[in-house]
C-alpha positions, -999 to +999 in steps of 0.1 A: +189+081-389+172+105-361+143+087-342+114+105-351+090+108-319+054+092-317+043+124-290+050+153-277+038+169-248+044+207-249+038+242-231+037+221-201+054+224-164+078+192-161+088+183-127+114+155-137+125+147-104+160+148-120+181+170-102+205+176-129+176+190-150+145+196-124+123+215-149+114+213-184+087+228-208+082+198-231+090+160-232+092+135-267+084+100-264+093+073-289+073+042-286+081+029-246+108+057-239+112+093-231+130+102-264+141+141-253+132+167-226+138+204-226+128+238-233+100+238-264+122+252-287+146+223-287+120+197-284+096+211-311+120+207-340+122+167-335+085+164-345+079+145-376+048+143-402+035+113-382+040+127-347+015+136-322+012+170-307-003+177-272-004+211-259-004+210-222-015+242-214+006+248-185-004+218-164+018+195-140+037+168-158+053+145-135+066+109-137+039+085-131+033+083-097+046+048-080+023+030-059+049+016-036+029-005-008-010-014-018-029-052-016-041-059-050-070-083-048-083-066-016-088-036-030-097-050-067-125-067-045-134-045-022-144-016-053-174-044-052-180-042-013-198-016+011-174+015+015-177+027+049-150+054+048-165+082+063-194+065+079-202+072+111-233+062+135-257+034+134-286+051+116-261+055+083-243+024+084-274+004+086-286+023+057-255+016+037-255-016+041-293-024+033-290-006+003-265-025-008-282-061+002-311-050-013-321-070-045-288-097-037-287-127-024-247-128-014-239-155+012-222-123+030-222-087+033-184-072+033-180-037+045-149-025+038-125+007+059-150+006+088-138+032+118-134+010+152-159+031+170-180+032+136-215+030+158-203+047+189-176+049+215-154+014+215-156-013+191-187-027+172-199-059+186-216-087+170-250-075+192-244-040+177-243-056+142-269-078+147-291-046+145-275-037+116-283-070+096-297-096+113-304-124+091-274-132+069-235-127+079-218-093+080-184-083+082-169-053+088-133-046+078-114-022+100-092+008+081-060-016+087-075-042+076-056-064+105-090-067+127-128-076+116-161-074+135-186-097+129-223-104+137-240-134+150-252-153+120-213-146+109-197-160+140-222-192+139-215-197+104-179-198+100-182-217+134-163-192+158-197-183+183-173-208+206-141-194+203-110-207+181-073-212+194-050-193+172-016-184+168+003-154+188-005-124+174-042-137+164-075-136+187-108-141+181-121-116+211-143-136+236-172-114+252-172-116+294-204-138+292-188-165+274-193-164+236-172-145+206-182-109+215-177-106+174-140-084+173-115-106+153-084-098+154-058-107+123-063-132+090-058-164+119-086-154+135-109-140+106-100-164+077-129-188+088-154-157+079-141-144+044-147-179+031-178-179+046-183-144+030-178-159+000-166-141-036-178-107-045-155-108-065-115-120-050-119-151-033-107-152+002-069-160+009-060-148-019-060-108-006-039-120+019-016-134+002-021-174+004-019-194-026-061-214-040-064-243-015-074-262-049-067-254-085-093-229-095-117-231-117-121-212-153-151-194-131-129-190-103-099-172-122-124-152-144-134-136-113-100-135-099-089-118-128-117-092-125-106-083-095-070-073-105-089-055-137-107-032-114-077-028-091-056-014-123-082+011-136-085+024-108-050+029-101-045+043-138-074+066-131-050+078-099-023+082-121-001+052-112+018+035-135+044+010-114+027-008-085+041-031-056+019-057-043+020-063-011+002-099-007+005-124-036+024-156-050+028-172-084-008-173-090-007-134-087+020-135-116+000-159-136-033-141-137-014-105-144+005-129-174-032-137-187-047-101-188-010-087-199-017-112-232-043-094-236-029-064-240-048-050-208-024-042-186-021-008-174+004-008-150+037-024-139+039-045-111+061-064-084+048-096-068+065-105-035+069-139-022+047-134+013+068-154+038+044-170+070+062-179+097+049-214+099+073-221+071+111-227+076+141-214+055+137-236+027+105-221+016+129-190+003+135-216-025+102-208-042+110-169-035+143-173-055+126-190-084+099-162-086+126-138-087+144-158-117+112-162-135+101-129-134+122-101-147+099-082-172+096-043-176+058-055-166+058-081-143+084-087-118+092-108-080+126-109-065+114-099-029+103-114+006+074-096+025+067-107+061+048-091+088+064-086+121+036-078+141+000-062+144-015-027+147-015+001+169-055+006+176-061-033+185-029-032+206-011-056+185+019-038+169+045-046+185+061-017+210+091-012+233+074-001+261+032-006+271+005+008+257-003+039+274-037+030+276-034-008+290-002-013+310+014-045+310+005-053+273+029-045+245+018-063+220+032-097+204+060-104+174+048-126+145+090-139+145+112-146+173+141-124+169+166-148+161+140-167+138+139-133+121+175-128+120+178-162+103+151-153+075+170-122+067+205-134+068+194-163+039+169-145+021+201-117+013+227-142+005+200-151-023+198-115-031+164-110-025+152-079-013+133-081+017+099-058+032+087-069+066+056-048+077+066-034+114+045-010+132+055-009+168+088+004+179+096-032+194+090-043+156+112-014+138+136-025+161+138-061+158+139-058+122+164-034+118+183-063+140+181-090+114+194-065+083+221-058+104+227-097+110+222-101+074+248-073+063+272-089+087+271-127+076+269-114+039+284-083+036+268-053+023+252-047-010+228-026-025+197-049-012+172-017+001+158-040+025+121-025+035+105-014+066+065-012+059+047+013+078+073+023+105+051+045+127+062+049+165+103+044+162+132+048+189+144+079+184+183+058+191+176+032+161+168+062+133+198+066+124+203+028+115+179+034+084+209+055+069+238+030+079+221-003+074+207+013+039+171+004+053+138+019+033+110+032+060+081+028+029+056+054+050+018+057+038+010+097+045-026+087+049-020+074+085-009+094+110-044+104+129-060+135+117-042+135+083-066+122+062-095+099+070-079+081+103-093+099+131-071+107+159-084+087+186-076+057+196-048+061+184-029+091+200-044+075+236-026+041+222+010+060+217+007+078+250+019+114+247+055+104+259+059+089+223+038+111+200+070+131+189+091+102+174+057+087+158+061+093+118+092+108+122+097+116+083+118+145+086+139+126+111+141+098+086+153+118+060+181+142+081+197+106+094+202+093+053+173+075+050+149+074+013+112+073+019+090+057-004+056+069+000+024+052-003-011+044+005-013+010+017-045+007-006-072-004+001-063+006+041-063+044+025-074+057-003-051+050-031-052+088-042-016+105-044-035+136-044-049+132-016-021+114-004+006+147-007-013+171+011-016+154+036+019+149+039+021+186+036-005+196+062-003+174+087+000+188+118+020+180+153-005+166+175+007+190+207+027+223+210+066+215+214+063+183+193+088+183+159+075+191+127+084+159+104+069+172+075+097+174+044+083+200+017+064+195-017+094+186-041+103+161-015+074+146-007+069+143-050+100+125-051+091+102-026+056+094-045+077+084-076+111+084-072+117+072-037+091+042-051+112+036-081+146+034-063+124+009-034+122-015-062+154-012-080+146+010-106+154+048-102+175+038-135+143+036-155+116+047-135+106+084-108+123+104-135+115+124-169+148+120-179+160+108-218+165+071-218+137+064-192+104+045-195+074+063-212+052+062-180+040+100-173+013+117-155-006+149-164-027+168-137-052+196-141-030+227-132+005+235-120+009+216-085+037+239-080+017+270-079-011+248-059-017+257-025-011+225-006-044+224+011-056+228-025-038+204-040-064+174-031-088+190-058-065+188-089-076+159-110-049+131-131-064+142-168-037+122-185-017+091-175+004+072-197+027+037-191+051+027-219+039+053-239+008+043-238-027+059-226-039+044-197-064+071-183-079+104-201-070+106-238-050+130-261-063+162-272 
């Protein structure tokens, strides 16, 4: 007997990211799945007495878009905390952040996606922020999110004024008079001052991907759980409907298990195990067992994230060659390359898929190394090992993405002067010697390589419309540099298609194609007919994961 459909979605524009079938008129859905999808005339006649109707008036309908690389309880908590995209100068920072402290009496102020020259030329130092707020700790959180500036009463109370050793990679910036001169550079050197910063909500550790030092409390995972609730409406109000985590461990898994009981979750998502390098090559035992315990449609692990190295404005990323602003330095590797090699070699004979977060050159490099060791001990297989970030790469080891089968996972909001990163100091960082092969995308792409894009949320904003213009507009920095921009029904693809075959799932997932998962998006107009540096004001009026409505409703 014929399946009769629960909706249909009609007198729209499908993109189906099919290439077989790239445009349709109408789609049918049956409970989680995509039932049929052609021309209104064939899909009209499958209606039944109890299905749904939607007239789409000739908007977009596109496969849900994929988040591919974000930090869950960072940016669940940080919708809480003191947004300071865009801010600039002392005068408006300082009244951002009173106005936030005013009436509250948090142990610390948390001010997310500040701008390392936020109150002037250079970084913020504690002295600067001492103006700022004087009597209780503050913390400002660069864009990257891999450096933190602190004030006085922050420094003293997470007991740092002094100094603290810390591992390579890590530094807790001492000013030339002696004390902490309040720059903090990566979780080793910061840690000390989220817990001092206290809940609000996410409790620290967690949003980079540790594990509670102590079971928590029912209070504690109440407000744990909050912050994953805020972190998937918001994505379903951006039209997401798969998500990757970038940071998280079992008790990641367990608290998404809780709300999914509920029946409250919006979105499907992918837990890595996050690999430190204090931890030897057993500790890929616990990764294995994640990725045998959880295999759901919803909730899923099976992969290994490590970071390689820093980032490019705090000189830490990792590069070939020295920064063109400070010779000599070139930044320090979180793994020794043959400790790296090691990692990758076992973590593939498990079958785990592995994402190491590589910046610098020297980074890309060494990584693409260890896959290469790894495809050579245990012979190849379709593992779509990941390279986070990617940004500066030797132009020689591009075309190793396409041979080794290697995913550059690129967040469009980045490269300086595409979004909200300005351009300095980071183009001074590079050096113009090395601007041309920075963000090569189109390089990427012509060598065999699939991007997955995303937005590294909360580092950028989480919007994907916002997201593809500004892989569509972004400019070369210089005359004579390439153009690495790749087109619109490219860059779509990689913003749900390139992010469903990152994780294994182009099967089911990135398409509007009969057979796959109900999880759709529906925008204001026709992106297709948008121009690009227009396309940032169309709105997500209709989002929908397993069938169901996650954002806007059904007219």
């Amino acid at each position: 007997m014929p399946v009769e459909p629960d909706l249909i979605l009609t007198n729209a524009r499908v993109l189906t990211m099919d290439r077989e079938k790239p445009r349709a008129q109408a789609v049918a859905l049956a409970g989680a799945q995509i039932l049929a999808v052609g021309a209104h005339t064939a899909i009209a006649p499958l209606a039944g007495s109890a299905t749904r109707v939607m007239d789409a008036a000739g908007r977009a309908l596109l496969p849900g878009f994929v988040e591919s690389h974000l930090h869950l309880f960072a940016g669940g908590a940080e919708l809480a905390q003191v947004q300071l995209a865009g801010v600039r100068g002392e005068a408006e920072l300082t009244a951002r952040v009173r106005a936030h402290a005013a009436g509250r009496d948090d142990r610390g102020i948390r001010c997310p996606a500040a701008d390392c020259a936020l109150q002037g030329e250079g970084p913020s130092t504690r002295a600067a922020l001492d103006l700022v707020c004087p009597d209780r700790p503050l913390l400002s959180t660069a864009m990257d999110h891999h450096n933190v500036w602190a004030n006085t009463a922050a420094l003293r109370g997470a007991g740092l004024f002094q100094g603290l050793a810390t591992p390579p990679g890590s530094e807790v910036v001492m000013a030339a008079d002696g004390p902490a001169s309040g720059e903090l550079r990566k979780a080793a050197a910061f840690s000390p001052l989220l817990r001092l910063a206290g809940a609000e909500p996410g409790r620290p550790g967690l949003d980079i991907g540790g594990e509670p030092d102590q079971p928590p409390t029912p209070a504690e995972r109440a407000v744990d759980k909050a912050a994953i609730r805020a972190l998937l409406a918001h994505a379903a109000r951006h039209g997401f409907t798969p998500i990757i985590n970038m940071n998280g461990k079992l008790y990641t898994l367990e608290l998404l298990a809780e709300i999914m009981a509920d029946g409250d979750l919006t979105a499907r998502v992918k837990v890595p195990f996050h690999f430190r390098n204090p931890m030897d090559l057993s500790a890929l035992e616990t990764a294995s067992a994640l990725a045998a315990g959880w295999q759901g449609d919803w909730l899923s692990s099976g992969s290994v994230k490590l970071f390689m190295d820093g980032v490019i404005d705090s000189r830490t990323a990792l590069m070939l060659n020295d920064y063109a602003d400070q010779p000599g330095r070139r930044g320090e590797a979180l793994f020794g390359a043959g400790h790296f090699a090691e990692i990758a070699v076992e973590a593939d004979r498990r079958g785990l898929q592995i994402a190491v977060h590589a910046i610098g050159d020297g980074a890309v490099r060494r990584v693409l190394d260890g896959y290469g060791e790894a495809l050579r001990a245990n012979g190849r297989r379709d593992s779509r090992h990941r390279i986070e970030d990617a940004e500066p790469i030797d132009p020689a080891y591009i075309p190793r993405f396409g041979t080794l089968g290697a995913l550059p996972s690129i967040q469009p909001p980045h490269p300086p002067g595409a979004m909200d990163v300005p351009l300095e100091p980071t183009l001074t960082r590079f050096g113009r010697a090395r601007r041309g092969d920075t963000y090569p995308w189109a390089a990427l792409v012509g060598a065999g390589a699939r991007l997955c894009f995303a937005s590294d949320w909360p580092v950028s904003d989480i919007s994907a419309l916002r997201g593809i213009p500004a892989a569509l507009t972004r400019q070369p920095w210089a005359d004579g540099l390439p153009d690495h921009r790749i087109g619109l029904m490219a860059t779509l693809e990689t913003s749900g298609l390139g992010g469903a075959y990152g994780e294994h799932m182009d099967h089911r997932k990135g398409r509007v194609s009969q057979g796959c998962l109900g999880d759709l998006v529906l925008l204001s107009r026709d992106i297709d007919a948008t121009p690009p540096d227009r396309i940032a004001a169309l709105a997500v009026d209709l989002t929908l994961c397993d069938g169901r409505v996650t954002r806007g409703a059904l007219a």
